[in-house]
Steps between C-alpha positions, in 0.01 A plus 500: 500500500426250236375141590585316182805376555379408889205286337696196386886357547626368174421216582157485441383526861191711417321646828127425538254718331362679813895606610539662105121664517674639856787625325297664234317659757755638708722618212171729446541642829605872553867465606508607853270147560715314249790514678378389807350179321733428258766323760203345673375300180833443400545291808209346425608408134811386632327265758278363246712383257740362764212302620420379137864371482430314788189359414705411171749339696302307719260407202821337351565300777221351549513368170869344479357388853240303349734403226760348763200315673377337155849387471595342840142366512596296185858414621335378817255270269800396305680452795230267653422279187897446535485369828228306468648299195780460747335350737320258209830409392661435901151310609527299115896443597382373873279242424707273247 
């Protein structure tokens, strides 16, 4: 069985180095021991690169997280400055 096509999903998701040196390995096996680890590292792969989507995932939204903070930090200065030249303009309006 060839690992090749197992080593990356068009998509760029490349497996780490040690997981490919494993492949390489095993693909030099005699067959009777390929077959028995072949499914086992292809769970493996499979594992790894769905935990590198959600690292991906979570590393995105941490950052639109952060994003959406620096925003409604900045409406909530805005939104201050607002209501304290309100109150300038009610206390100036009070005292004539």
């Amino acid at each position: 069985m060839k690992f090749d096509s197992r080593l990356s999903s068009g998509k760029g998701e490349q497996l780490p180095r040690d997981m490919v040196d494993l492949a390489t390995a095993i693909s030099h096996l005699p067959a009777e021991h390929r077959s028995q680890l072949e499914p086992v590292f292809q769970r493996v792969a499979g594992s790894t690169r769905r935990r590198r989507r959600i690292l991906n995932l979570v590393q995105e939204a941490l950052s639109q997280l952060r994003l959406d903070m620096k925003y409604l930090l900045f409406d909530l200065e805005a939104t201050r400055r607002e209501r304290n030249e309100y109150r300038r303009c009610l206390e100036g309006e009070g005292e004539e």
